[in-house]
VOPAGU-2260 file (C-alpha; in pm, 1 decimal, decimal comma):
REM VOPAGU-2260
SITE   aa  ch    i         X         Y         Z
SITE  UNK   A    0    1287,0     217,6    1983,6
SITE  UNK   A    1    1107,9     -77,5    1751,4
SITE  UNK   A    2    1277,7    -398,8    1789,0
SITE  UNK   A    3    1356,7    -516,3    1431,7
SITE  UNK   A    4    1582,0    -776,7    1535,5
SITE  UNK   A    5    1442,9   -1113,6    1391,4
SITE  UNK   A    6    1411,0   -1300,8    1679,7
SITE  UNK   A    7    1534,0   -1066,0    1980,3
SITE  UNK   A    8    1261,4   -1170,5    2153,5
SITE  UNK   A    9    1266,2   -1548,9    2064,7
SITE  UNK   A   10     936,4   -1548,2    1956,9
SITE  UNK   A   11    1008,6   -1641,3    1551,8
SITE  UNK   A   12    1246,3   -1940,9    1667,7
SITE  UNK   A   13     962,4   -2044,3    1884,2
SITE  UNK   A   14     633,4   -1964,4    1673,3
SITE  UNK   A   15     576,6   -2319,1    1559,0
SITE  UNK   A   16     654,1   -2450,0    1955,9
SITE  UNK   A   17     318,0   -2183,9    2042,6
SITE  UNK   A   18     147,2   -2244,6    1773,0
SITE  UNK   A   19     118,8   -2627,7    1814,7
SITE  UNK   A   20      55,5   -2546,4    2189,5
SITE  UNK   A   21    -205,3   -2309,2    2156,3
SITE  UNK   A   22    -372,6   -2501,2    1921,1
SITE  UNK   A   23    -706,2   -2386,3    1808,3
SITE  UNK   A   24    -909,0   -2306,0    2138,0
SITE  UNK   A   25    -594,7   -2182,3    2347,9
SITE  UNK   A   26    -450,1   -2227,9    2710,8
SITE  UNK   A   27    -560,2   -2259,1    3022,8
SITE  UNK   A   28    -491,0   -1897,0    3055,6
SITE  UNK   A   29    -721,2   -1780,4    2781,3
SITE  UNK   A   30    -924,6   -2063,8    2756,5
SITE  UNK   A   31   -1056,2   -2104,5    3094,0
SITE  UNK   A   32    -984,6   -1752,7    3275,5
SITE  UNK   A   33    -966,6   -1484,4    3009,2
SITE  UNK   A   34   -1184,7   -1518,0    2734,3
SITE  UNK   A   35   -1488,3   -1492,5    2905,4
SITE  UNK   A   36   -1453,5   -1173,7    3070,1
SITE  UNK   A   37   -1284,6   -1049,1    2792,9
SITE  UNK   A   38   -1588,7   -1115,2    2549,3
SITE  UNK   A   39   -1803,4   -1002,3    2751,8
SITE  UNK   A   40   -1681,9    -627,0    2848,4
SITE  UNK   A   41   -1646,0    -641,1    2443,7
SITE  UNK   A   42   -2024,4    -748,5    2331,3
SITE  UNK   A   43   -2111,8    -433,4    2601,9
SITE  UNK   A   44   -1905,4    -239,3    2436,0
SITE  UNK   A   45   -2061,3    -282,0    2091,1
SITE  UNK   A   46   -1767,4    -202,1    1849,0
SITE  UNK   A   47   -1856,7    -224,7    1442,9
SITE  UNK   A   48   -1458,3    -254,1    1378,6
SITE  UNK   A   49   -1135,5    -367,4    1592,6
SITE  UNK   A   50    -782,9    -404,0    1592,0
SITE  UNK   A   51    -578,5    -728,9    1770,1
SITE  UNK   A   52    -246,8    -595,1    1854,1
SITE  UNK   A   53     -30,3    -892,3    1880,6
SITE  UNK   A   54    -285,2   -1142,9    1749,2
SITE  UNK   A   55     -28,2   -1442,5    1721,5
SITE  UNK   A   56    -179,0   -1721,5    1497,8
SITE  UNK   A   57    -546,0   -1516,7    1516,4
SITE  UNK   A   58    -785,3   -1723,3    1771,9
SITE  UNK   A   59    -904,7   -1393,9    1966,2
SITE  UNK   A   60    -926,1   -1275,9    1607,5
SITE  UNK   A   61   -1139,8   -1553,4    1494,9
SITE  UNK   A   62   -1320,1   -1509,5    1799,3
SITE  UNK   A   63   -1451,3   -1114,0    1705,6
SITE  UNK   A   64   -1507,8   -1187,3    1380,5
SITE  UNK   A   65   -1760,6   -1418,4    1500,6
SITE  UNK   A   66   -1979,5   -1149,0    1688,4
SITE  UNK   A   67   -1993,1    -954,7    1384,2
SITE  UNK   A   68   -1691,1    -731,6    1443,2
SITE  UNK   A   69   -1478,4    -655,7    1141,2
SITE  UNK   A   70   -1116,1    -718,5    1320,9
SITE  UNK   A   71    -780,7    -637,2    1198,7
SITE  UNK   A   72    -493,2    -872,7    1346,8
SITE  UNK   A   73    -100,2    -719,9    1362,7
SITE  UNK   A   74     192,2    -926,4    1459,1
SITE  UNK   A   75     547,0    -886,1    1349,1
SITE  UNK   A   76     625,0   -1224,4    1362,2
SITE  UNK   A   77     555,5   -1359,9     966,3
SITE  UNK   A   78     467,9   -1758,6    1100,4
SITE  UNK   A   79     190,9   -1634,3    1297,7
SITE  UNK   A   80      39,5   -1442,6    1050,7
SITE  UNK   A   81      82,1   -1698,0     790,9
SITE  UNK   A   82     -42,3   -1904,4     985,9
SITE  UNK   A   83    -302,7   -1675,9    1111,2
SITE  UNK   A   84    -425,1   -1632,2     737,0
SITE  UNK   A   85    -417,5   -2005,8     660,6
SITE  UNK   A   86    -710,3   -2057,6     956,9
SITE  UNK   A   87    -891,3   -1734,8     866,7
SITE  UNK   A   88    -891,9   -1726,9     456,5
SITE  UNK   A   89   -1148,4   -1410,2     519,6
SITE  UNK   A   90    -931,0   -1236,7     787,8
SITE  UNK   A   91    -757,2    -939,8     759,0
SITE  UNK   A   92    -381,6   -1065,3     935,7
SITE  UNK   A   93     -96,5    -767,2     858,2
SITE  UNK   A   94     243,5    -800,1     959,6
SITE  UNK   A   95     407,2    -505,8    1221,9
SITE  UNK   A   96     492,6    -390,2    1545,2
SITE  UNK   A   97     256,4    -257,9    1808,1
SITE  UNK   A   98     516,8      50,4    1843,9
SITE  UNK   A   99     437,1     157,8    1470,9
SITE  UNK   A  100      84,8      51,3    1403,0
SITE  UNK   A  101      48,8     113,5    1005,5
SITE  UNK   A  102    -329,4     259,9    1043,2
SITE  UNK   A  103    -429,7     653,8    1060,1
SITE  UNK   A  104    -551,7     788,5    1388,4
SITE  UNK   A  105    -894,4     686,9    1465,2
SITE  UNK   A  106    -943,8     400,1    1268,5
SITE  UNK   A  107   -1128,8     148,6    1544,0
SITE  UNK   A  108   -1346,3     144,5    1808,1
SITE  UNK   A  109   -1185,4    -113,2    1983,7
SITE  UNK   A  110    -790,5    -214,2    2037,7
SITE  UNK   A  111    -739,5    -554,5    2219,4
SITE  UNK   A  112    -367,2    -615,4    2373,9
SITE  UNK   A  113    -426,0    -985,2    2450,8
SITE  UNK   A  114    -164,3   -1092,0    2668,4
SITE  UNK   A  115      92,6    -911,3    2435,7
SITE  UNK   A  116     240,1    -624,0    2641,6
SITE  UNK   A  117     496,9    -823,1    2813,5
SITE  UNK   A  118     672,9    -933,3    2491,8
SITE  UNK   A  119     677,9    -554,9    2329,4
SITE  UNK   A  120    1031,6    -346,3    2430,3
SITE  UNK   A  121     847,7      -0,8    2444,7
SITE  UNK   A  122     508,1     -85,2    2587,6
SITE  UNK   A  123     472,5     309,7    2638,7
SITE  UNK   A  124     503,3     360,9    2304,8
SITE  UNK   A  125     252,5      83,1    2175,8
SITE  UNK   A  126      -0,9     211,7    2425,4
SITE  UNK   A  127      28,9     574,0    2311,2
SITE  UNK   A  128      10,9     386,8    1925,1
SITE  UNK   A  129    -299,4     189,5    2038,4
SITE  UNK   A  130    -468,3     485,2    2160,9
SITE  UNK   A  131    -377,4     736,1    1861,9
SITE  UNK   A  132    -585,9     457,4    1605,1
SITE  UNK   A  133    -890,6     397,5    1882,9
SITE  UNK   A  134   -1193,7     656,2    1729,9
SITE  UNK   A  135   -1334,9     921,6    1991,7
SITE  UNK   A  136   -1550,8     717,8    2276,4
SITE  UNK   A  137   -1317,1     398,0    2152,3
SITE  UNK   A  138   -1214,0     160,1    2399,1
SITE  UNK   A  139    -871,5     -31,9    2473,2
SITE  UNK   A  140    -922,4    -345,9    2615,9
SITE  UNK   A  141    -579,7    -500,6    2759,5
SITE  UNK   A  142    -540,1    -841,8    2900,9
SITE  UNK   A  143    -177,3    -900,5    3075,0
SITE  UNK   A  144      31,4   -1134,3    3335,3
SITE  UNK   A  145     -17,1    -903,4    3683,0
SITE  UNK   A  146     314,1    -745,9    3808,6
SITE  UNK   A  147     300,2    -954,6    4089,1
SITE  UNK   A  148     350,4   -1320,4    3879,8
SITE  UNK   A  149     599,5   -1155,5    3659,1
SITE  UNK   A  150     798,8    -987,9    3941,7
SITE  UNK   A  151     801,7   -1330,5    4071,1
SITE  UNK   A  152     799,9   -1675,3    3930,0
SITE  UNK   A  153     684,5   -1594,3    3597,0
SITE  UNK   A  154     601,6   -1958,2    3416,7
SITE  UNK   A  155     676,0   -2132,4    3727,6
SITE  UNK   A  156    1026,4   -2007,9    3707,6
SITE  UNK   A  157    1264,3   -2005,7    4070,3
SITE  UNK   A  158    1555,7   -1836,7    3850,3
SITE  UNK   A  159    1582,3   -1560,5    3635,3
SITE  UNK   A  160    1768,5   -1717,1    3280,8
SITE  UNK   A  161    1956,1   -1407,3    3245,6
SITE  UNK   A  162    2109,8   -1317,1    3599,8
SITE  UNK   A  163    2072,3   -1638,1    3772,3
SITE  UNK   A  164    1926,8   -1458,4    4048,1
SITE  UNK   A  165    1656,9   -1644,2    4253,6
SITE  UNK   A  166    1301,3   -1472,5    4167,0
SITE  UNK   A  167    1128,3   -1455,7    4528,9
SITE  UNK   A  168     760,0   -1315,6    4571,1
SITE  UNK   A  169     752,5    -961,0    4430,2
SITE  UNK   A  170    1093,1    -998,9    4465,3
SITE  UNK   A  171    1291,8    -618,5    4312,0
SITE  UNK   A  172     893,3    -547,6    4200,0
SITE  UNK   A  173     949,6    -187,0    4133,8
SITE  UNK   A  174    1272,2    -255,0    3873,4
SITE  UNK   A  175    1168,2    -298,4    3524,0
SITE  UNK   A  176    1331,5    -582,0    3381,5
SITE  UNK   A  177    1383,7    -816,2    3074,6
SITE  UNK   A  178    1468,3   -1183,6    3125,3
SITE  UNK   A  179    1456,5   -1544,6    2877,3
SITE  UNK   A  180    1194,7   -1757,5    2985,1
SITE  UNK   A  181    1153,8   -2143,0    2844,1
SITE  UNK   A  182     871,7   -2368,8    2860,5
SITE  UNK   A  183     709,2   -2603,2    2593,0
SITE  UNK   A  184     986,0   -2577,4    2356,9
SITE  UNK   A  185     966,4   -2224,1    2348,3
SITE  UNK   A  186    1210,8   -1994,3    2496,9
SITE  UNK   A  187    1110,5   -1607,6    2502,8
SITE  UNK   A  188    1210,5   -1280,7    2612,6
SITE  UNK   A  189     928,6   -1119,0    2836,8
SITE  UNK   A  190     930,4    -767,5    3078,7
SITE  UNK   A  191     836,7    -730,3    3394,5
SITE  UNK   A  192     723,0    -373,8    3512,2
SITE  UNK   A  193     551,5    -265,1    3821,8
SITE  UNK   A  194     197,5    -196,4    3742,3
SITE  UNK   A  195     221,4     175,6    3757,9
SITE  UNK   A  196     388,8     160,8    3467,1
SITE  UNK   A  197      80,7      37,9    3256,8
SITE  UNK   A  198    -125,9     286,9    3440,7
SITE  UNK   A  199      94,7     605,8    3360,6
SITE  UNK   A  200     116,1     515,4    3012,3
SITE  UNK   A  201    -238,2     479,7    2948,4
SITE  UNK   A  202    -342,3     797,8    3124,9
SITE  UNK   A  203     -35,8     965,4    2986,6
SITE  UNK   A  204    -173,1     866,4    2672,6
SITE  UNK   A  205    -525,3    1056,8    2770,8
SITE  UNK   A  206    -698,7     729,9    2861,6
SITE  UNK   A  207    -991,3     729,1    3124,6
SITE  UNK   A  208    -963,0     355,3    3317,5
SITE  UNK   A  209   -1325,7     224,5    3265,4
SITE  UNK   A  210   -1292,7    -128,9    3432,2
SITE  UNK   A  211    -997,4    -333,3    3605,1
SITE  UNK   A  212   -1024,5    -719,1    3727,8
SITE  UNK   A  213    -849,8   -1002,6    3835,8
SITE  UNK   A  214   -1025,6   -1281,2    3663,5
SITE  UNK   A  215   -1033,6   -1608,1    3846,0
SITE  UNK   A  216   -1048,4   -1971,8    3662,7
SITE  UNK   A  217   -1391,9   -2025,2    3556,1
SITE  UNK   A  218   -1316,9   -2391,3    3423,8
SITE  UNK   A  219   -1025,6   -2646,8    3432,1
SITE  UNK   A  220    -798,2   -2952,5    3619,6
SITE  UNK   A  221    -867,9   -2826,6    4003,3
SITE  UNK   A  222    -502,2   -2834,4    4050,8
SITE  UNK   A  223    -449,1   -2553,5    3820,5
SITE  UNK   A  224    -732,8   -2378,1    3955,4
SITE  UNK   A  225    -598,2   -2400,5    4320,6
SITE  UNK   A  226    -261,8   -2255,2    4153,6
SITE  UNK   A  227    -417,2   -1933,1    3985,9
SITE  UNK   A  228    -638,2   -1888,3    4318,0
SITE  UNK   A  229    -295,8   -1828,0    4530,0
SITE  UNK   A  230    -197,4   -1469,3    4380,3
SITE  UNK   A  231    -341,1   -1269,9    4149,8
SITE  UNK   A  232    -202,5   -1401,4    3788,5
SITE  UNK   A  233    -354,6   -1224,8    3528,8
SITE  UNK   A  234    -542,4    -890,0    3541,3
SITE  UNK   A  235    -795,9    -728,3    3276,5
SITE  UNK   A  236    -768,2    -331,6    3214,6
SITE  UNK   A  237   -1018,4    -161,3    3002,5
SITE  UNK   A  238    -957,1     236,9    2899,2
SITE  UNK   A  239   -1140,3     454,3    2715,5
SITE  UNK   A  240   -1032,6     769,3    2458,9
SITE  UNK   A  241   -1220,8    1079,0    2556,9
SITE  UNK   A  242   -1501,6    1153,1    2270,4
């Protein structure tokens, strides 16, 4: 079911709050641990056209468009793609949910989830969605908090919002759940789910896994380094349709 509620997920009450976060160039997350990788399993993969699902304000975006890639953004929250087409005049920034993506079947070589999964209700669906617009030999390139942070202390969080409950280390990991989580004047609704949820959907959806990692820091404050080094925070999945 598509979530059409406003801000169910908190994420138009706190657009402006990531927006001014993010900034231009990102966090530490993307910034100095994801994009690199990321960039480079796409420049190997060559694509001629792409599609961001969840592209927020449009950095990653931004970021295709400069290797030559003709990239779509989608978002269905309207101040990041406002915003999104106020920093990319050229862009192509449309507004809707990753459960109903508004393009025929086959329409891009390459579909980026960057870091979006966890805020999307039916991720099962979106993947199946991501994979019906991805052209024969096309590739799905996902980038997402590992089970094991969100099953845990997700943000640096001892308490879930919701239950109260304290979150221990893979604490109830196999139980897919929804809690509020607040942090730099934003406060957001993300899922956890055990990683073999991810995995059946994309091979339910007829996906071939092509490349998994678990990207360490690459730059940053040591501190923060020494953090992501102590369990595996984020983790990279690309799949690929059959062709």
């Amino acid at each position: 079911m598509i979530n059409r509620d406003a801000d169910e997920n908190g994420w138009v009450s706190s657009a402006q709050a990531w927006i001014d976060r993010a900034g231009t160039s990102g966090d530490f997350s993307r910034l100095h641990v994801l994009d690199a990788p990321m960039l480079a399993r796409i420049k190997a993969a060559t694509p001629a056209t792409a599609l961001d699902v969840g592209c927020g304000e449009g950095r990653f975006c931004r970021m295709m468009a400069e290797q030559g890639i003709v990239t779509t953004g989608l978002d269905p929250v309207p101040q990041m793609i406002e915003t999104a087409r106020q920093r990319d005049r050229q862009g192509d920034y449309q507004l809707g949910f990753a459960e109903a993506i508004p393009h025929p079947e086959a329409a891009f070589d390459l579909v980026v989830s960057y870091l979006s999964l966890i805020d999307i209700d039916d991720a099962a669906q979106a993947i199946s969605e991501m994979a019906r617009v991805l052209t024969p030999g096309g590739r799905l390139l996902i980038a997402n908090l590992t089970s094991f942070s969100t099953s845990s202390n997700l943000f640096g969080r001892r308490t879930c919002a919701t239950t109260g409950e304290e979150l221990r280390p893979l604490g109830n990991y196999l139980e897919t759940r929804k809690g509020w989580f607040e942090w730099d004047g934003m406060r957001v609704q993300n899922w956890h789910r055990p990683l073999s949820y991810y995995m059946q959907a994309a091979l339910g959806a007829g996906l071939s896994l092509t490349h998994f990692d678990e990207p360490q820091p690459q730059s940053g404050p040591p501190e923060r380094i020494e953090a992501y080094q102590k369990m595996p925070y984020l983790m990279m999945m690309e799949w690929q349709k059959p062709g």
